[in-house]
N, C-alpha and C positions, 0 to 999 in steps of 0.2 A: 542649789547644789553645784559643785565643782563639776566641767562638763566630762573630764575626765574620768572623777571617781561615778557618773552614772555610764560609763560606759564599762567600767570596773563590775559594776553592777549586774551589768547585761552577761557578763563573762567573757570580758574581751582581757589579756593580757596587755597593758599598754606600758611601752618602755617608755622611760625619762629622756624627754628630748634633749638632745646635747646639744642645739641650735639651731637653727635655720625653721623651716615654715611647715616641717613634716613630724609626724608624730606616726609612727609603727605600733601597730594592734596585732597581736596573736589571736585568731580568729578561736572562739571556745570549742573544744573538745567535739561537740556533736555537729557541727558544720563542716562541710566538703571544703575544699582547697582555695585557694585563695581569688582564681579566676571566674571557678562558677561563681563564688556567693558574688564578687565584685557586678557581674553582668546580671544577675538573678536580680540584686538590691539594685543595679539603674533600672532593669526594665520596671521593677514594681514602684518604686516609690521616687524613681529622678534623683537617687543622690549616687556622684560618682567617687569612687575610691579607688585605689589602684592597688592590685596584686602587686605583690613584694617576690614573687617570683621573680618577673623582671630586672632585677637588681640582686638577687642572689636563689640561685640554685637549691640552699636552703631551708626559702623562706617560701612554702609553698602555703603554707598555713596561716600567712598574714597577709594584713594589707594595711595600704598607707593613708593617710588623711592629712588633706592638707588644711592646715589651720589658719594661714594667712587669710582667715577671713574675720566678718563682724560677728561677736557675741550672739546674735539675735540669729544668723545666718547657722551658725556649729550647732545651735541649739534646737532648733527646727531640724536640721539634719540629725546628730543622737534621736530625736523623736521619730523620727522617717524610718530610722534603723531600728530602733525599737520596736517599732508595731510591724515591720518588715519580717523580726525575728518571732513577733508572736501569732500570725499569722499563720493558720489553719496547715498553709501548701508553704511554709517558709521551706527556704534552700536547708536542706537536710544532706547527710550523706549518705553517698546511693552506695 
């Protein structure tokens, strides 16, 4: 499966990369902001991603992923993200 359409999956918004090694996720509807889930999903499951606050005011609902990485490496991460989301105490909005 395309690593992108299973994150499509999970309910994440993902814009079409216009270049370079980042790819922007709109965090789905029933998740808090883009900071808590970011540090919520390192403490639980070791994958880092970065609020898109940071870079724009209006992007408090996203975060970023960096792709420059191996096939095997993004894919092990969506699955870390996955079972992070399906998780009894997942980051919820408070």
């Amino acid at each position: 499966m395309n690593l992108f359409m299973k994150a499509i999956m999970m309910g994440f918004l993902v814009e079409q990369a216009k270049g370079g090694y980042f790819v922007w996720c709109r965090l789905p509807d029933n998740l808090g902001n883009g900071v808590g889930f970011s540090i919520q999903l390192y403490d639980s499951q070791k994958v880092g991603v970065v609020p898109c606050i940071h870079f724009s005011s209006k992007a408090d609902k996203w975060i970023r992923i960096n792709v420059a990485r191996g096939k095997e490496e993004l894919i092990e991460a969506l699955h870390r993200i996955e079972k992070f989301m399906n998780q009894e105490n997942a980051y919820m909005k408070s």
